[in-house]
DRENPA-3360 file (N, C-alpha, C; in nm, 2 decimals, always signed):
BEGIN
1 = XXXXXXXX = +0.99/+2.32/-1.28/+0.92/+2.30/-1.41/+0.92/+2.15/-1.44 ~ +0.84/+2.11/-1.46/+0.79/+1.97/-1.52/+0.77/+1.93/-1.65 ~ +0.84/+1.88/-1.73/+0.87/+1.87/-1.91/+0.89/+1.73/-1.91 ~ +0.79/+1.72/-2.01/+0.81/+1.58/-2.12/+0.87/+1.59/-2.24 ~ +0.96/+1.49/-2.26/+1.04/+1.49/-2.34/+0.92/+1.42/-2.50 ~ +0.96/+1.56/-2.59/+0.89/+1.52/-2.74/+1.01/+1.49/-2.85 ~ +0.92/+1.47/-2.97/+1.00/+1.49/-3.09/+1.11/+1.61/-3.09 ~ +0.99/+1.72/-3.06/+1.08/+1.82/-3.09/+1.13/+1.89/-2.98;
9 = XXXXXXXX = +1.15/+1.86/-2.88/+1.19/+1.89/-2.76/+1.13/+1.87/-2.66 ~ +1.08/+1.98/-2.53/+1.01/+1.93/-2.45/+0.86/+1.97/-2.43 ~ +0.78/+1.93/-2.35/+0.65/+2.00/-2.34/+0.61/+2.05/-2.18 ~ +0.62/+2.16/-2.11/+0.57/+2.19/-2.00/+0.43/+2.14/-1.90 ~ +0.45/+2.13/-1.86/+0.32/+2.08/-1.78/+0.36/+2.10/-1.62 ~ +0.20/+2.10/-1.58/+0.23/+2.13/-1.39/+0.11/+2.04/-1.33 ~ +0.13/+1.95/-1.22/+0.03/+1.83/-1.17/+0.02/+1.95/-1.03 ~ -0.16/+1.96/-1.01/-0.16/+1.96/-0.86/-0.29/+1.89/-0.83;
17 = XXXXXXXX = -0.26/+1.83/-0.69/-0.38/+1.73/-0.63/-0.31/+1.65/-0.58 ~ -0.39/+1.52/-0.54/-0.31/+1.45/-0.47/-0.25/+1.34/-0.61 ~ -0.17/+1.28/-0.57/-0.09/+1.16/-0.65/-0.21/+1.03/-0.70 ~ -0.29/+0.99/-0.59/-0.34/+0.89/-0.64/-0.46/+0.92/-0.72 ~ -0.55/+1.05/-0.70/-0.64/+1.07/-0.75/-0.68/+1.06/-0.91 ~ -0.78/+1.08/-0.94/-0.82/+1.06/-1.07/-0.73/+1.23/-1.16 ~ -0.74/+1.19/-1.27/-0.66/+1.27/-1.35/-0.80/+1.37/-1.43 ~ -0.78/+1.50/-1.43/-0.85/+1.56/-1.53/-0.71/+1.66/-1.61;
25 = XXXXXXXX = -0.73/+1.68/-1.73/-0.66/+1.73/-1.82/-0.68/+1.84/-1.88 ~ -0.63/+1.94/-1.86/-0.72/+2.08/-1.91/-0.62/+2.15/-2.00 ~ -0.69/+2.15/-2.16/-0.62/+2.21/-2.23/-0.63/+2.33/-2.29 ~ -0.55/+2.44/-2.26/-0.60/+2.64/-2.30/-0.64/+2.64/-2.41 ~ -0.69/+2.76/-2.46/-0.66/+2.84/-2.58/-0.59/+2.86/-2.63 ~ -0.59/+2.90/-2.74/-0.46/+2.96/-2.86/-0.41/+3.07/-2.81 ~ -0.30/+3.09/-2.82/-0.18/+3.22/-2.76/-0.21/+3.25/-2.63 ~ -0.24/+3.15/-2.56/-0.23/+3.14/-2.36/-0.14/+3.01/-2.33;
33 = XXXXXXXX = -0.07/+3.03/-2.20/-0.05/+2.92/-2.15/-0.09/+2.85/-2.04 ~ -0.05/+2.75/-1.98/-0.11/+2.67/-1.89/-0.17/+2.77/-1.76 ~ -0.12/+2.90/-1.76/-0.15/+3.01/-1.64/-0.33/+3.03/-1.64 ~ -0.36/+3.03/-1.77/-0.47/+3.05/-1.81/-0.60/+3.01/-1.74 ~ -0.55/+2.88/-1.68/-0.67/+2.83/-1.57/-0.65/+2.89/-1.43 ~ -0.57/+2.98/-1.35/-0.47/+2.97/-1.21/-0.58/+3.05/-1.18 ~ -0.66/+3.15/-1.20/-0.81/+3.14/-1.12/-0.93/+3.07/-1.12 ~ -0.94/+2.93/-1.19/-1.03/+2.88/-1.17/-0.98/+2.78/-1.05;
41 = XXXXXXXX = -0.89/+2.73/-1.07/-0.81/+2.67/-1.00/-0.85/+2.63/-0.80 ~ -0.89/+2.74/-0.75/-0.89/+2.78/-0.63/-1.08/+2.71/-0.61 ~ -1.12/+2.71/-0.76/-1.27/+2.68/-0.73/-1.35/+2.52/-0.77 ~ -1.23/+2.43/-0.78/-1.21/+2.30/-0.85/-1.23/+2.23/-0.69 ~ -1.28/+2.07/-0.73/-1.28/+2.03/-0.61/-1.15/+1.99/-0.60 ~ -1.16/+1.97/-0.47/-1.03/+1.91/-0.40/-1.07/+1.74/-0.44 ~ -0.92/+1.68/-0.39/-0.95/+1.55/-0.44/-0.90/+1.48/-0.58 ~ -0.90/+1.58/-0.68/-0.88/+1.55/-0.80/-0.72/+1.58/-0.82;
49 = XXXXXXXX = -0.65/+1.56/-0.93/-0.55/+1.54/-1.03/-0.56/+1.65/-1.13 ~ -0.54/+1.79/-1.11/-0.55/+1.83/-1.21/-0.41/+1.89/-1.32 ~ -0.36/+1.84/-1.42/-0.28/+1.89/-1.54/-0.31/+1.95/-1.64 ~ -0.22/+2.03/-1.61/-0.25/+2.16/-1.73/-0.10/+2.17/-1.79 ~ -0.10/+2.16/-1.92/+0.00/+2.17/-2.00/+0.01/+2.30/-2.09 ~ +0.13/+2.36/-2.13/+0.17/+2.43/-2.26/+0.19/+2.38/-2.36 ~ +0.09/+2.37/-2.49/+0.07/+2.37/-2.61/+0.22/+2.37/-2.65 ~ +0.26/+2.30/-2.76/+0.34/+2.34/-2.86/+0.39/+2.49/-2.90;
57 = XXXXXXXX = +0.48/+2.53/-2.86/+0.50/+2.70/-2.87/+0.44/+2.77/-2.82 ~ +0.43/+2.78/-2.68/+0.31/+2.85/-2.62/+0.39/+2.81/-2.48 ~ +0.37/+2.90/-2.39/+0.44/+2.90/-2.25/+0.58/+2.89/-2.27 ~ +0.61/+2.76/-2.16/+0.77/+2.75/-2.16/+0.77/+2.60/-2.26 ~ +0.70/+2.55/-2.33/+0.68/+2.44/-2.38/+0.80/+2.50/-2.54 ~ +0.84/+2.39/-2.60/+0.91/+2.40/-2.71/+0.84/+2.39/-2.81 ~ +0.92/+2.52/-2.94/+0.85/+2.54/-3.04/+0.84/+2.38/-3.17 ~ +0.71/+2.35/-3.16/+0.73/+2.24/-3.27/+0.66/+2.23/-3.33;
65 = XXXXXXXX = +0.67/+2.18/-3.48/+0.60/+2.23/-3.61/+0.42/+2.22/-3.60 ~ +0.39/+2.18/-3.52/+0.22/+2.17/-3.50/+0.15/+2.25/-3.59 ~ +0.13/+2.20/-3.69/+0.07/+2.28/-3.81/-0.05/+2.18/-3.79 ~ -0.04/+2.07/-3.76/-0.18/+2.01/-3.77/-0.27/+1.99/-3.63 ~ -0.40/+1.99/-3.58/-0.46/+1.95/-3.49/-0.40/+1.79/-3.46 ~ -0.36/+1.71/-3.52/-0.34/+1.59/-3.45/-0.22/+1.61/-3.41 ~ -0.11/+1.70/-3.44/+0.02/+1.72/-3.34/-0.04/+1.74/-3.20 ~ -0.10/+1.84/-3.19/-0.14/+1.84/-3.01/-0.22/+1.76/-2.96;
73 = XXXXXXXX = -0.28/+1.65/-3.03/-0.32/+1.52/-3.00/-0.25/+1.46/-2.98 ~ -0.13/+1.45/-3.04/+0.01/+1.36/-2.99/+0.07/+1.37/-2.91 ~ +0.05/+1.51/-2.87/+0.15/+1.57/-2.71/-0.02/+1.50/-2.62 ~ -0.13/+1.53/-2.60/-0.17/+1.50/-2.54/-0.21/+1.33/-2.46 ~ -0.17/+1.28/-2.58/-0.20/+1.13/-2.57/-0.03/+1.09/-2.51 ~ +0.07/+1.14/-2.56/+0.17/+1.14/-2.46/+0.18/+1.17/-2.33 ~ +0.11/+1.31/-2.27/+0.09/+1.32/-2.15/+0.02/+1.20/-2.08 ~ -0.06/+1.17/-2.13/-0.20/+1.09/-2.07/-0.12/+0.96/-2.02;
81 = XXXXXXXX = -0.07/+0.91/-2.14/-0.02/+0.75/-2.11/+0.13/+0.78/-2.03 ~ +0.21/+0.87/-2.04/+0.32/+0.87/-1.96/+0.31/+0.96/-1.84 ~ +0.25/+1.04/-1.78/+0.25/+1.12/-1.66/+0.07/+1.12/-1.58 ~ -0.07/+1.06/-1.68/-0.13/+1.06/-1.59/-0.17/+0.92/-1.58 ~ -0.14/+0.81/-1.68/-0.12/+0.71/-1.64/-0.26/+0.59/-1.66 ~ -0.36/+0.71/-1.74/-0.52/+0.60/-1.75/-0.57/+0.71/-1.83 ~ -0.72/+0.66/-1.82/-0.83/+0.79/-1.86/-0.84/+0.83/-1.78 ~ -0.86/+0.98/-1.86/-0.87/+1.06/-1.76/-0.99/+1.17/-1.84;
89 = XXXXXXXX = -1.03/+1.28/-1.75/-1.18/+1.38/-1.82/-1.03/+1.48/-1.86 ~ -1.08/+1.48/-2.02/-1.07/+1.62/-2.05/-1.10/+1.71/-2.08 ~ -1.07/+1.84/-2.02/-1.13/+1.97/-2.07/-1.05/+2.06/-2.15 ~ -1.09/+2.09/-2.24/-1.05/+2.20/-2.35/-1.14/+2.32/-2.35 ~ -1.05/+2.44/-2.36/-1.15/+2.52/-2.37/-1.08/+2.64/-2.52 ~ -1.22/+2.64/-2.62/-1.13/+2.71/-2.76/-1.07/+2.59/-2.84 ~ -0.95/+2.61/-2.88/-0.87/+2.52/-2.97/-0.87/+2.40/-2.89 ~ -0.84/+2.42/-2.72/-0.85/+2.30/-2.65/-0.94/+2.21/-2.65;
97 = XXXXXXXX = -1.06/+2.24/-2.68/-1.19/+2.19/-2.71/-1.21/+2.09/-2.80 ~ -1.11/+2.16/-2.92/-1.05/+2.10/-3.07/-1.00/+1.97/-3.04 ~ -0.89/+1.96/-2.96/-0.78/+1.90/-2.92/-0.87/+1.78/-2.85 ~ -0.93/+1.81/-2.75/-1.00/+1.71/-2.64/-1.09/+1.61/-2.70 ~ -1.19/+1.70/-2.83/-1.29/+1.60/-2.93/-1.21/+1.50/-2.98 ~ -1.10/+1.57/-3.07/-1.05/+1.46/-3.15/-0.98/+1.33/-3.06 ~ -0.92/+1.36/-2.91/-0.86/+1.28/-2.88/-0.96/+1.23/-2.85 ~ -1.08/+1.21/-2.81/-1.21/+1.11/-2.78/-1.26/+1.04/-2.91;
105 = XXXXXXXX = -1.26/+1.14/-3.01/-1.27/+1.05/-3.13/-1.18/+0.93/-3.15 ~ -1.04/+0.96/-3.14/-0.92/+0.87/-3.20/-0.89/+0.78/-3.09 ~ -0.89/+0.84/-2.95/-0.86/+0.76/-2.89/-0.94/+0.71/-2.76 ~ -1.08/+0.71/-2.79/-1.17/+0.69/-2.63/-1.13/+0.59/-2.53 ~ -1.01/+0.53/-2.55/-0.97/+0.43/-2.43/-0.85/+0.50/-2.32 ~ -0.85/+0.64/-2.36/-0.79/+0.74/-2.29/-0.88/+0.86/-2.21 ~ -1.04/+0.83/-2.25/-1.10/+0.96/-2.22/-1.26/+0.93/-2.14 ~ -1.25/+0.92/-1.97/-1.35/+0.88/-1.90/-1.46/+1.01/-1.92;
113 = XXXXXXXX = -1.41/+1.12/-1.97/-1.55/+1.22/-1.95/-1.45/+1.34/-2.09 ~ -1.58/+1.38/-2.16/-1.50/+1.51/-2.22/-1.58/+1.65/-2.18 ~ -1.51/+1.72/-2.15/-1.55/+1.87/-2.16/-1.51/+1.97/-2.25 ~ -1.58/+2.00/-2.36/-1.54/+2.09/-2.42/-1.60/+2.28/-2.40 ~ -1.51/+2.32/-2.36/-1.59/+2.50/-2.32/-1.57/+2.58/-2.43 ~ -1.65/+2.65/-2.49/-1.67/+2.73/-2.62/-1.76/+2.87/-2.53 ~ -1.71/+2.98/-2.60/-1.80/+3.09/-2.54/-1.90/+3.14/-2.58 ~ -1.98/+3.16/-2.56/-2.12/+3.20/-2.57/-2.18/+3.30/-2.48;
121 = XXXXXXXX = -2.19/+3.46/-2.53/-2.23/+3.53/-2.45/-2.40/+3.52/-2.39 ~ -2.40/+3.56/-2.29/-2.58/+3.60/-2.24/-2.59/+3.44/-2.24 ~ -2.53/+3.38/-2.21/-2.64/+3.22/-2.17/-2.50/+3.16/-2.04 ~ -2.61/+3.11/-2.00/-2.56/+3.02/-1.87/-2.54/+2.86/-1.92 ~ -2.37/+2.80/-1.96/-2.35/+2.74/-1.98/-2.37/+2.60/-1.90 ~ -2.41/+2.47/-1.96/-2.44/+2.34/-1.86/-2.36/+2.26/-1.99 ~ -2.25/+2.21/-1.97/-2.21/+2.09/-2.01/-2.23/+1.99/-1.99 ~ -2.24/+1.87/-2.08/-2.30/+1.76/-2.01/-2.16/+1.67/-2.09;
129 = XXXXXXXX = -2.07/+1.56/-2.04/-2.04/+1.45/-2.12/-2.09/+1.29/-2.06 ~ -2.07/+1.26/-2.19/-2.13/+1.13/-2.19/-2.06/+0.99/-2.18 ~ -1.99/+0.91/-2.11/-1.96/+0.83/-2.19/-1.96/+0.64/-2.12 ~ -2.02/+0.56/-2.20/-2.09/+0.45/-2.16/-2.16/+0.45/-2.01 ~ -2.24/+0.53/-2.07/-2.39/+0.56/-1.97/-2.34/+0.65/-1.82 ~ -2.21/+0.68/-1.82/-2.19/+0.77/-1.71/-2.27/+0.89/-1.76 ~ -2.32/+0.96/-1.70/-2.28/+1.10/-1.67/-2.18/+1.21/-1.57 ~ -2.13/+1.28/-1.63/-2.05/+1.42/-1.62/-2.13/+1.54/-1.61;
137 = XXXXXXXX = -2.17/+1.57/-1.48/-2.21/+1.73/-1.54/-2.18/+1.89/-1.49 ~ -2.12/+1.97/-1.58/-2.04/+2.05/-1.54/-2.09/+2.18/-1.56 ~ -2.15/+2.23/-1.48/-2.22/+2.36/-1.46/-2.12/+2.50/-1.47 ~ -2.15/+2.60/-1.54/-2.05/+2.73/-1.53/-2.18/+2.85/-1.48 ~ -2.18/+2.90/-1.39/-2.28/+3.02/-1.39/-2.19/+3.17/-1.38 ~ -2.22/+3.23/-1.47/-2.15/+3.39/-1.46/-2.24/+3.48/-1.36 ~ -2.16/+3.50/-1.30/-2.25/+3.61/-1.19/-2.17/+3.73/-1.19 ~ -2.22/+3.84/-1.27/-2.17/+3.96/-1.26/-2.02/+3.95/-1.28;
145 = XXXXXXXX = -1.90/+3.98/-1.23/-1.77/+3.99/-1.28/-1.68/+3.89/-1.24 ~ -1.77/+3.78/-1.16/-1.73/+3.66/-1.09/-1.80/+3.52/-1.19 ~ -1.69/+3.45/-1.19/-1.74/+3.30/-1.26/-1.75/+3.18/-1.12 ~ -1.86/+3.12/-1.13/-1.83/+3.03/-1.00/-1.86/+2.87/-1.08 ~ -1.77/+2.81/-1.06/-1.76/+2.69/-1.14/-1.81/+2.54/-1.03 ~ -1.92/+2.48/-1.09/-1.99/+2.38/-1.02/-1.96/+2.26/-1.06 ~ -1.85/+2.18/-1.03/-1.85/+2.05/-1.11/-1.90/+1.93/-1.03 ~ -1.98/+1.84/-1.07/-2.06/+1.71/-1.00/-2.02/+1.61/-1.12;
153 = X = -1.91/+1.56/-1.04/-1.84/+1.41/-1.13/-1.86/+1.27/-1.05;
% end
């Protein structure tokens, strides 16, 4: 297990990719933990840095007062600068979504691409992020009981 030390104890998190690569940051839903992505996982390019953390009271992560959306901003701006080390794209999906805007709001000198996933039945999602004239664009297509995830970064 891999824990950062917080205020209020520790925070779980798990790195896979190579060491030097770029970092993307993937933050769950409310009442899931970091397991939550371990089938998309298999469909990500290779090449990349990807971290996925447990929320504040949620997985093996420690229970800490996070009553506010900027607490999990603080856990995540701590991961960023102490274990991934730059900007990095983050993805939220749900409350994680929450989490990912605001830290682009507060903090965009931590955030090379944002992805926010929100559900939407009957439509074929296309995310786009933006930022100083890059584009990001991250394709989801549902095909019957299978999701196949297209990312071109």
């Amino acid at each position: 297990m891999l824990a950062l030390s917080r205020p209020y104890g520790v925070l779980h998190y798990r790195l896979d990719g190579p060491a030097d690569a770029p970092v993307v940051v993937m933050a769950n839903s409310l009442g899931t933990d970091l397991r939550l992505w371990d089938a998309v996982m298999p469909l990500l390019p290779a090449g990349l840095r990807y971290l996925r953390y447990d929320k504040q009271g949620h997985g093996l992560s420690d229970l800490g007062r996070a009553d506010r959306l900027q607490d999990h901003v603080d856990d995540v701006v701590a991961l960023i600068e102490q274990v991934a080390r730059g900007p990095v794209v983050m993805v939220g999906l749900s409350i994680g979504g929450l989490i990912a805007q605001r830290l682009a709001s507060t903090r965009p000198d931590l955030v090379r691409a944002l992805v926010a996933l929100i559900e939407q039945p009957d439509r074929r999602d296309t995310l786009i992020a933006r930022r100083e004239g890059a584009i990001y664009r991250f394709d989801i297509h549902l095909q019957g009981d299978r999701e196949t995830v297209f990312i071109d970064v």
